[in-house]
matplotlib code that plots the C-alpha trace (Angstrom):
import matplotlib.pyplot as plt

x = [15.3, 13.1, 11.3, 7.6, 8.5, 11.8, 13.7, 14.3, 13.2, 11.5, 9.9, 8.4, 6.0, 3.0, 0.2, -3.0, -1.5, 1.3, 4.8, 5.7, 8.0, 5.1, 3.8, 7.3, 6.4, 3.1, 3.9, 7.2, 5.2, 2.3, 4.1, 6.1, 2.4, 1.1, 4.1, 3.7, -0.1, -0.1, 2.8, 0.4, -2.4, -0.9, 1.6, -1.3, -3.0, 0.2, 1.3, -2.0, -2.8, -2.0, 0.6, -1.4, -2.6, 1.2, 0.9, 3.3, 0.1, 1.2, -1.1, -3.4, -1.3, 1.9, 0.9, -0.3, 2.4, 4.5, 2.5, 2.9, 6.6, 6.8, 4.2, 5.3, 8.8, 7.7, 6.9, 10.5, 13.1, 12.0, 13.5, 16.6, 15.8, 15.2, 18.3, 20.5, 19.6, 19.6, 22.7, 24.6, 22.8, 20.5, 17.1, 17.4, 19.9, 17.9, 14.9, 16.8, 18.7, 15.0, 13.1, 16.3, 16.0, 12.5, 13.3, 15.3, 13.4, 10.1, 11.9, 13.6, 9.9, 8.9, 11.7, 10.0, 9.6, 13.1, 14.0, 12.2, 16.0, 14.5, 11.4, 12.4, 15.6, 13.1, 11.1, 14.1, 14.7, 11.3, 11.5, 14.9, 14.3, 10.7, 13.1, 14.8, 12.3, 9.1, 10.1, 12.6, 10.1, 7.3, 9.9, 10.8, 7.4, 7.4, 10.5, 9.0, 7.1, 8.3, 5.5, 3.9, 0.1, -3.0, -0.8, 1.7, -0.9, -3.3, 0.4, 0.4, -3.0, -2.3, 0.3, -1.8, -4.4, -1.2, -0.6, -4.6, -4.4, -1.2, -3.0, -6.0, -4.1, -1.6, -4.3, -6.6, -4.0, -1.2, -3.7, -5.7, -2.8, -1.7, -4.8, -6.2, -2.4, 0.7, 1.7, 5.3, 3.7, 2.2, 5.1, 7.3, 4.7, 4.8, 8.6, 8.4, 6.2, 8.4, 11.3, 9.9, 9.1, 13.2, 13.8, 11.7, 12.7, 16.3, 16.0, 14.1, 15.6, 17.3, 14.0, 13.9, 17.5, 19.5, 16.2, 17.0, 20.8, 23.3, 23.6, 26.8, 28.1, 25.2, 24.3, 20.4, 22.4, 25.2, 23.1, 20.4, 23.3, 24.8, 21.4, 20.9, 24.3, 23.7, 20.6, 21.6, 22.3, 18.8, 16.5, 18.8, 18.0, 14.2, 13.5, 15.6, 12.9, 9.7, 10.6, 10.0, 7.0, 3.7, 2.6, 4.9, 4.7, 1.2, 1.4, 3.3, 1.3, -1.1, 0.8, 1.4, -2.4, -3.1, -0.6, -1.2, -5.3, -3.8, -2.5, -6.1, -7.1, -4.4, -3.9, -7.6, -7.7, -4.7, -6.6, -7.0, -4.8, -4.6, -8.0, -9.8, -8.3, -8.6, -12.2, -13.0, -11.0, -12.2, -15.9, -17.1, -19.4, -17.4, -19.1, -21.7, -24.1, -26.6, -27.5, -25.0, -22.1, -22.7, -23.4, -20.1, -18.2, -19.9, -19.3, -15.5, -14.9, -16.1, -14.4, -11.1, -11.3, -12.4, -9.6, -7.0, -8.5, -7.9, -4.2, -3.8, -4.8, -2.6, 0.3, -0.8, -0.4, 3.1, 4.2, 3.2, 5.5, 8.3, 8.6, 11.1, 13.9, 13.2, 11.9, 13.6, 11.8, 8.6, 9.0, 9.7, 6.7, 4.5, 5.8, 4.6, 1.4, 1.2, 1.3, -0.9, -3.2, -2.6, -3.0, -6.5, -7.7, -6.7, -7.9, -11.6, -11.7, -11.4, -14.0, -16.4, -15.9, -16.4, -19.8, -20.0, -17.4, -15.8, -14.6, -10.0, -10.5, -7.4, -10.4, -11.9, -8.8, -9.8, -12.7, -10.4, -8.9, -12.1, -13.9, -11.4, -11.7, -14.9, -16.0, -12.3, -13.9, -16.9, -15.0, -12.9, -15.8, -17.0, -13.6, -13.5, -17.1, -18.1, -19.1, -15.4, -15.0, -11.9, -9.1, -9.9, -13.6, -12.1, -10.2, -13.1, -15.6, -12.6, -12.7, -16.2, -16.8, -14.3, -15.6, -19.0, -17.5, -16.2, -19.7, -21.3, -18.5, -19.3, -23.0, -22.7, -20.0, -23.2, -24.3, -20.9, -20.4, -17.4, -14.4, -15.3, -12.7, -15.1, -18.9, -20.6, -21.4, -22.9, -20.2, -22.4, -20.9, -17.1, -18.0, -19.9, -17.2, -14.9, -16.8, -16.9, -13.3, -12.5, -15.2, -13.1, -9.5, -11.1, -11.5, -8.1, -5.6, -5.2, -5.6, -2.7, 0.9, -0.8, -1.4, 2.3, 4.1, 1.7, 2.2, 6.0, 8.7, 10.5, 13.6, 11.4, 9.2, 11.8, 12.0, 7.5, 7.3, 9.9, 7.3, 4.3, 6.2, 6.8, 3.2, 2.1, 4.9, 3.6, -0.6, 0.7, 3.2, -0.4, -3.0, -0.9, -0.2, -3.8, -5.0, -3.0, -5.1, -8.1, -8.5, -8.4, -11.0, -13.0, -12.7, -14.1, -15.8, -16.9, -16.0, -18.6, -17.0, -13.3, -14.7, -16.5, -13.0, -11.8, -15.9, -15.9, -12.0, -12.2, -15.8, -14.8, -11.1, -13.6, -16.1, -13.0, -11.2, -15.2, -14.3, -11.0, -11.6, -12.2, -9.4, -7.1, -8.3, -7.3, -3.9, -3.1, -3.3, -4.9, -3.8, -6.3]
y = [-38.9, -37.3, -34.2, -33.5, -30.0, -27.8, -26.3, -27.5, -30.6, -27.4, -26.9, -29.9, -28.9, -27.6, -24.8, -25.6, -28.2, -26.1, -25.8, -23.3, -21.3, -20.3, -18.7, -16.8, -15.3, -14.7, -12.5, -10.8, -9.8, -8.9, -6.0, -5.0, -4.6, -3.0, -0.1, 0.3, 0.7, 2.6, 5.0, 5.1, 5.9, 9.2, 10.5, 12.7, 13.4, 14.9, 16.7, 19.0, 19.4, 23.1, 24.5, 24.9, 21.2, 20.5, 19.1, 20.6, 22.6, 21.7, 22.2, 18.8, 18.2, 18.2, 16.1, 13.7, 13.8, 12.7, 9.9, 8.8, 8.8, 7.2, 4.2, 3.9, 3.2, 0.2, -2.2, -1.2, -2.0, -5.4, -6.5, -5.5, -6.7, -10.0, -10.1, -9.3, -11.8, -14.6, -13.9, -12.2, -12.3, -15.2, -14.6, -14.4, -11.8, -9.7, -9.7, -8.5, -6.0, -4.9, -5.0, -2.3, -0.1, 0.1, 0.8, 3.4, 5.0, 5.4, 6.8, 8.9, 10.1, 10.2, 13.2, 14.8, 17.7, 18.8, 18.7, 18.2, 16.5, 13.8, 12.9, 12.6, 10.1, 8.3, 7.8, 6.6, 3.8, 2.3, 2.2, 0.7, -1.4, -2.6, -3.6, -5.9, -7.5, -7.9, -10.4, -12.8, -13.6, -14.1, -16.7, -18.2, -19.4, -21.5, -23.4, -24.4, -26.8, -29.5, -29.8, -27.8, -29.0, -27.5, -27.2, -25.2, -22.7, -23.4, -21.3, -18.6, -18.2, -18.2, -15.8, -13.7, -13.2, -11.9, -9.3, -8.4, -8.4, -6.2, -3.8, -3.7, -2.7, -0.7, 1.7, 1.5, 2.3, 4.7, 6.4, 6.7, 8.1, 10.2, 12.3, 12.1, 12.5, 13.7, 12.8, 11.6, 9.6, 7.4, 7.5, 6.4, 3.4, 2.2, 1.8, 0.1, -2.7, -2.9, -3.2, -6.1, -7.9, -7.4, -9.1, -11.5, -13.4, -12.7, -14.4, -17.7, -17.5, -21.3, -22.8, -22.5, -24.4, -23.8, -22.0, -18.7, -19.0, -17.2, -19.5, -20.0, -22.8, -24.0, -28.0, -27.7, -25.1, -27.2, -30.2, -28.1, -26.8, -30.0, -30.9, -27.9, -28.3, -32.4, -31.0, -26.8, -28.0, -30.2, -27.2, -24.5, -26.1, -27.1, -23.5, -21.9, -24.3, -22.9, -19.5, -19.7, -21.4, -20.0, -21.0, -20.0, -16.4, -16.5, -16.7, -14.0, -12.0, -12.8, -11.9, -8.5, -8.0, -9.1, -6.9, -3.7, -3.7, -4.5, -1.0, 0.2, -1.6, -0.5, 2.9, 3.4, 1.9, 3.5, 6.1, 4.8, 6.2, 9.7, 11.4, 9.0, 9.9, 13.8, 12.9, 11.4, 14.2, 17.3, 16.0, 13.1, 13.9, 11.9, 13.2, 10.5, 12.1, 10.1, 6.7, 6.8, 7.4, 4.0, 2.2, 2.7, 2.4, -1.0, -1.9, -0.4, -2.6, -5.3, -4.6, -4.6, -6.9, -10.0, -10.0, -9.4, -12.5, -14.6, -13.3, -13.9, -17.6, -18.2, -16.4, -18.4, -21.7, -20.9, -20.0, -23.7, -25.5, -22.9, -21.5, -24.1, -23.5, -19.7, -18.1, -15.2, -14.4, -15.3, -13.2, -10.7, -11.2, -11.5, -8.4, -6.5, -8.0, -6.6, -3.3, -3.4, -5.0, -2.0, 0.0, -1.2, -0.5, 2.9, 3.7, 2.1, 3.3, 6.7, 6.9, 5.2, 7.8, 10.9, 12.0, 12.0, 9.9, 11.7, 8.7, 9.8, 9.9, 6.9, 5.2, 3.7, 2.5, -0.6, -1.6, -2.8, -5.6, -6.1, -7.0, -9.3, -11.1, -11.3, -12.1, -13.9, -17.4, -16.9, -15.9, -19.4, -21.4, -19.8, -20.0, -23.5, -24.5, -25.0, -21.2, -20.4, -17.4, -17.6, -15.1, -13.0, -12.6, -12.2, -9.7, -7.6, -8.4, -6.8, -3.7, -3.4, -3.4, -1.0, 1.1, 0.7, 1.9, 5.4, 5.8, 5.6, 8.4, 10.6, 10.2, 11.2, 13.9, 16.1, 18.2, 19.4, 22.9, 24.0, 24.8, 23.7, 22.5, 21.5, 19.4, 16.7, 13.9, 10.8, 8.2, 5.2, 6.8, 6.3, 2.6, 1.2, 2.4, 0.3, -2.6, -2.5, -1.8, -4.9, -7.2, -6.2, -6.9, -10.7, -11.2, -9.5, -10.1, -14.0, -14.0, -11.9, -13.5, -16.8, -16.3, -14.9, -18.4, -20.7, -18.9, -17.8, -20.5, -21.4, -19.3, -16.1, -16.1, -13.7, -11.4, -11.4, -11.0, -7.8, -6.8, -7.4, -5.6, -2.6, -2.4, -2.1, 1.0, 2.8, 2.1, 3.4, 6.4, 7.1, 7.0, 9.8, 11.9, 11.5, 12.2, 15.6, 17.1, 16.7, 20.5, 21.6, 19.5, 20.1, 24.1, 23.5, 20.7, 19.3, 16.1, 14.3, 14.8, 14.0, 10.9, 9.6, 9.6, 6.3, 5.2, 5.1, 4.2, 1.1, 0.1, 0.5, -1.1, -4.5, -4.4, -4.7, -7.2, -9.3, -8.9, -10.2, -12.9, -16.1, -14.8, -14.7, -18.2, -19.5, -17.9, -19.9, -23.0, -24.6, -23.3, -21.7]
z = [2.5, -0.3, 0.8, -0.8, -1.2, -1.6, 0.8, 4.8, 6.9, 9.1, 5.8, 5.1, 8.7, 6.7, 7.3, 5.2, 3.3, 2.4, 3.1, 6.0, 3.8, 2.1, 4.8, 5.7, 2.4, 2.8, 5.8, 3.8, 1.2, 3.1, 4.7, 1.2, 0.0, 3.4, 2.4, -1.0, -0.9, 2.3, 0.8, -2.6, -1.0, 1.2, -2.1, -3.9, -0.9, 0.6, -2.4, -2.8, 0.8, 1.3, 4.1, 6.4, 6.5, 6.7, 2.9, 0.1, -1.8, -5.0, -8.2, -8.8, -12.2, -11.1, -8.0, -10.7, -13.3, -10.4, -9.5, -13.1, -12.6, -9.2, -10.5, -14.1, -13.0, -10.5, -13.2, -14.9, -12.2, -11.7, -15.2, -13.8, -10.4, -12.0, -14.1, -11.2, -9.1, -11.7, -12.6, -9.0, -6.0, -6.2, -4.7, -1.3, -1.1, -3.5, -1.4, 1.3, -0.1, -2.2, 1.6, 3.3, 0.5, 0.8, 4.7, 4.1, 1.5, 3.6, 6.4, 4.5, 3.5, 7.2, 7.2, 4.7, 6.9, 7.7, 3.1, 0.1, -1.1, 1.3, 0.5, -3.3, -1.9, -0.7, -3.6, -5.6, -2.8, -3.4, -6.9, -6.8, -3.8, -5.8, -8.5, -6.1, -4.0, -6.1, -9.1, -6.5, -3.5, -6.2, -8.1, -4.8, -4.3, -7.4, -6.1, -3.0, -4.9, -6.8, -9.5, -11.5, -10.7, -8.8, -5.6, -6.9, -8.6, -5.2, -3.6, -5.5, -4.7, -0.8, -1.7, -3.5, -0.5, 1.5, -1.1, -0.9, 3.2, 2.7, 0.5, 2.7, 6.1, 4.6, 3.0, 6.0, 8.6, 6.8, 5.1, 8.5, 10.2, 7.6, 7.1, 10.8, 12.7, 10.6, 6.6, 8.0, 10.7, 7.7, 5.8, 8.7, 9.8, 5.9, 6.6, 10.3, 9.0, 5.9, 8.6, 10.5, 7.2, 6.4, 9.8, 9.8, 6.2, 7.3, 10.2, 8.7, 5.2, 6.1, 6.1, 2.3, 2.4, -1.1, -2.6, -3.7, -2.8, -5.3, -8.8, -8.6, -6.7, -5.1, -5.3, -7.3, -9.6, -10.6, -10.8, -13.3, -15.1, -16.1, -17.3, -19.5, -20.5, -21.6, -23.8, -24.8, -28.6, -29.1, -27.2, -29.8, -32.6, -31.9, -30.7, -33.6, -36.0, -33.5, -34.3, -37.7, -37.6, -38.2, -34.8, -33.2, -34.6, -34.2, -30.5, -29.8, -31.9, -29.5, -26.1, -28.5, -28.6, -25.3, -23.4, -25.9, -24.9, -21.0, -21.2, -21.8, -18.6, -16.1, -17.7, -16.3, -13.3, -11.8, -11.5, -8.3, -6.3, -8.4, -9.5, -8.0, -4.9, -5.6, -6.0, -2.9, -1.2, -2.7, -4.4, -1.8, 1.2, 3.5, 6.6, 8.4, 11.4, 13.6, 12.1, 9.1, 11.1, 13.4, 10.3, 9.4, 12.4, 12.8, 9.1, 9.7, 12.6, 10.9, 7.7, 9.7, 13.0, 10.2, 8.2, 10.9, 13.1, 10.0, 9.6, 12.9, 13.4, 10.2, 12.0, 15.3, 12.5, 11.4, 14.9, 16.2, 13.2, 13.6, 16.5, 17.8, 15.4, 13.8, 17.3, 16.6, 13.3, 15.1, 17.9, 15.2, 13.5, 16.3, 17.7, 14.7, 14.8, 18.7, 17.0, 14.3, 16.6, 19.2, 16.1, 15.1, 18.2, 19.0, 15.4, 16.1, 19.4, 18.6, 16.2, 18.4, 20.6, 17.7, 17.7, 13.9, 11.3, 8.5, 6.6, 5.2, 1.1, 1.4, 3.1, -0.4, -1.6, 0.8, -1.2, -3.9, -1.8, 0.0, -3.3, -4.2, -1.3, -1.2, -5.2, -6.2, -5.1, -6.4, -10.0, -9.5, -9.7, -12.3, -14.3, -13.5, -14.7, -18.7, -18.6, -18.6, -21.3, -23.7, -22.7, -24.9, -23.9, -19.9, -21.8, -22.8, -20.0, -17.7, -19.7, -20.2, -16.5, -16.1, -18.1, -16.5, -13.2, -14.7, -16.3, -12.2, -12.0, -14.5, -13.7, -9.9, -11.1, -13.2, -10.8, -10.1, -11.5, -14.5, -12.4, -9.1, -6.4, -4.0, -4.0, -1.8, -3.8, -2.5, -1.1, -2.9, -6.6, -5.6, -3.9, -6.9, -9.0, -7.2, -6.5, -10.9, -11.4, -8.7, -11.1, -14.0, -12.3, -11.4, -15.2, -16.5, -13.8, -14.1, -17.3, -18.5, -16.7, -17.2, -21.0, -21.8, -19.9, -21.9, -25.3, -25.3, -26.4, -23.6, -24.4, -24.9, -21.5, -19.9, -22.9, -22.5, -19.1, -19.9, -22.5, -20.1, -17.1, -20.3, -21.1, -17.5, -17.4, -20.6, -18.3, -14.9, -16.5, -19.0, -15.9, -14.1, -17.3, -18.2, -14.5, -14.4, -16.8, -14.5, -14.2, -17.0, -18.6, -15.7, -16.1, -20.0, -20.0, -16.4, -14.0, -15.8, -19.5, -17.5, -16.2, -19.8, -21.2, -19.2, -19.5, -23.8, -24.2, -22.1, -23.1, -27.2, -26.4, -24.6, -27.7, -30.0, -27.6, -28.1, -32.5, -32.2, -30.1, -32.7, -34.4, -31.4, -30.5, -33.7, -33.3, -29.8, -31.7, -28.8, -25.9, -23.3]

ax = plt.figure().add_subplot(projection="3d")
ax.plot(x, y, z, "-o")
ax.set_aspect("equal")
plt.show()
């Protein structure tokens, strides 16, 4: 019997006209991102809240230098990751062995308080455990298909949304608990959900039948291995001529260009989760009396209840086509939606119940995946219709907007006095800045992993993603660095001068991206 899709008979039972392995995924990953983001959004925070506020009190630079570290190294352990599973584990096993790791390394943050020796333990088991999980569940969904048409790329963009709903609630609710209850209680609720996400693909990982099993001895292994075997000398010798051919050479030139002006880009907008973050926390009137204050708890509640209504009828989906022969992972998964749920509530009930709402600084890390929810469609049509801008132009458009959102920055930062730890600027600064940065990410982000796959010969697509993954190392390691010396440019020069360096350096980078761009057309010899 032919199957439409790879994997199980169970898996053939599909959820939005896709296959329900998808959405075992979806789910895995959405948790993976609800840890990361929610451990990303508490690490600065934690490090310069003083004693007394039970954080470690450490200087602003050295809080940021290791925030460089700690994100610069997660886009380097997946090329090892990666290799390890294509040629040892297989897929499957790596994802597990990435999501424990990741287990054990926020709880091992949640003990923060007893050693320091533990909370930096921890820190090495997400990186490592990053390095495992994040490039095989994202290759996994590719197999599930058996084309490579619009349904295929229609997947990875289901997946993507559970990446941005991971995001969203990990941010929202670790960071909530973090700054209102206890920094290890949000470190150790990063590592619960990451637990049930564990269980969950371990306990359905036969739906996705010989997908993601070890290479070696497996039936669609052998069977592709005979064929690359049958054809190894004609793709050698045709891609031995390519790479000496002008076009060739001209295309990776232009994945070169493309990934050296994406560190520009990420290298300024992981300032996210570092003097961004400082910012709202020490610069942002975050206090809401009277009117303001139920304007937000309505929009919060909104903001919130929405998205997880949505998850929950997709959960409700998957439960009804798998339920009968993977009840244990559903009950699993289900059982950690109880708790979010219970979560939610407790979190919106009491601050209903405060007379006035003081809004966490990890609070405006959300507006990043709510912007992308709410504009990425819009941006699809728009891609899809005869406006459709070169790469190139995406390119520069991204950084140009980015840059636009550091200039609202540096504008509401002039009134803050040389030197000064503390000010009360207007909320509306820090959200238009994000709403501008998310604009921007909509142009680059599909444009960049989608570029380097066309471009690359088929022999040197792993060696470019290991160039793009590189790139996005030397951005996140730069942003940190660059973020640390936040004081002492604002002791000489001000927040406002601080903030004008990632306004003028990603605006010129766009404008140069804007004169290149003919010339980088020309180079992709046709491909868009």
């Amino acid at each position: 019997m032919e199957f439409k899709f790879g994997g199980s008979e169970t898996n053939q039972r599909t959820v939005l006209g896709h296959p329900s392995g998808l959405f075992v995924l979806f789910f895995t990953e959405m948790w993976e991102r609800f840890s990361y983001y929610g451990m990303r959004a508490l690490l600065v925070l934690f490090l310069v809240a003083s004693i007394l506020d039970e954080g470690w009190g450490w200087e602003r630079a050295d809080a940021l230098v290791l925030y460089a570290w700690y994100t610069g190294l997660v886009y380097i352990t997946p090329i090892l990751g990666g290799l390890i599973a294509d040629k040892i584990t297989g897929y499957r096993k790596a994802v597990v062995i990435g999501a424990l790791l990741m287990t054990l390394g926020h709880a091992s943050m949640a003990l923060e308080v007893a050693a320091d020796a533990f909370f930096f333990l921890g820190l090495g088991l997400l990186i490592i455990g990053n390095g495992m999980f994040k490039p095989n569940i994202s290759s996994m969904v590719g197999q599930l298909y058996k084309g490579q048409g619009k349904e295929k790329d229609a997947g990875y963009t289901i997946f993507y949304m559970g990446i941005n709903a991971g995001a969203f609630l990990g941010i929202l609710l670790c960071g909530y608990i973090g700054e209102k209850v206890g920094w290890h209680w949000g470190f150790g609720l990063a590592g619960i959900f990451m637990f049930f996400g564990m269980l969950q693909f371990y306990f359905a990982q036969k739906i996705f039948g010989r997908i993601g099993l070890s290479p070696q001895g497996t039936k669609d292994f052998d069977a592709i291995e005979e064929s690359v075997e049958d054809t190894k000398e004609d793709i050698e010798e045709v891609m031995d001529d390519a790479k000496k051919s002008k076009i060739t050479r001209d295309r990776l030139i232009v994945i070169g260009v493309l990934a050296f002006f994406t560190i520009f880009f990420w290298w300024a907008f992981e300032q996210a989760g570092g003097s961004m973050t400082i910012f709202a926390a020490d610069y942002t009137d975050r206090v809401l009396v009277d009117d303001g204050a139920m304007i937000f708890k309505i929009f919060n509640t909104l903001l919130t209840v929405v998205p997880m209504l949505i998850i929950t009828w997709v959960l409700a989906m998957l439960f009804k086509q798998t339920f009968a022969k993977y009840s244990l992972s559903n009950i699993l998964l289900g059982t950690s939606f109880v708790i979010i749920w219970g979560i939610v509530i407790w979190m919106l009930y009491r601050e209903f119940v405060a007379d006035a709402a003081e809004v966490p600084a990890s609070w405006f890390g959300i507006l990043n995946s709510f912007f992308i929810i709410a504009f990425a469609p819009l941006f699809s049509k728009v891609w899809q219709s005869r406006y459709n801008p070169t790469g190139p132009v995406k390119f520069a458009i991204g950084l140009i907007l980015l840059g636009l959102g550091f200039g609202i920055l540096a504008y509401g930062s002039m009134a803050i006095p040389l030197g000064a730890k503390t000010a009360s600027v207007s909320m509306i600064f820090l959200i238009l800045a994000y709403l501008f940065h998310t604009l921007g990410e909509l142009c680059v982000s599909p444009v960049g992993l989608s570029y380097v796959s066309k471009l690359a010969p088929l022999k040197l697509v792993g060696l470019m993603f290991g160039v793009w993954f590189v790139a996005n190392f030397i951005a996140n390691f730069a942003a940190g660095i660059t973020g640390s010396f936040m004081d002492p440019i604002l002791e000489e020069k001000g927040l406002t001068f601080f903030f004008l360096i990632f306004t003028l350096i990603p605006i010129g980078a766009g404008i140069i991206m804007l004169i290149l761009n003919k010339t980088l057309v020309r180079m992709m010899h046709g491909v868009r």
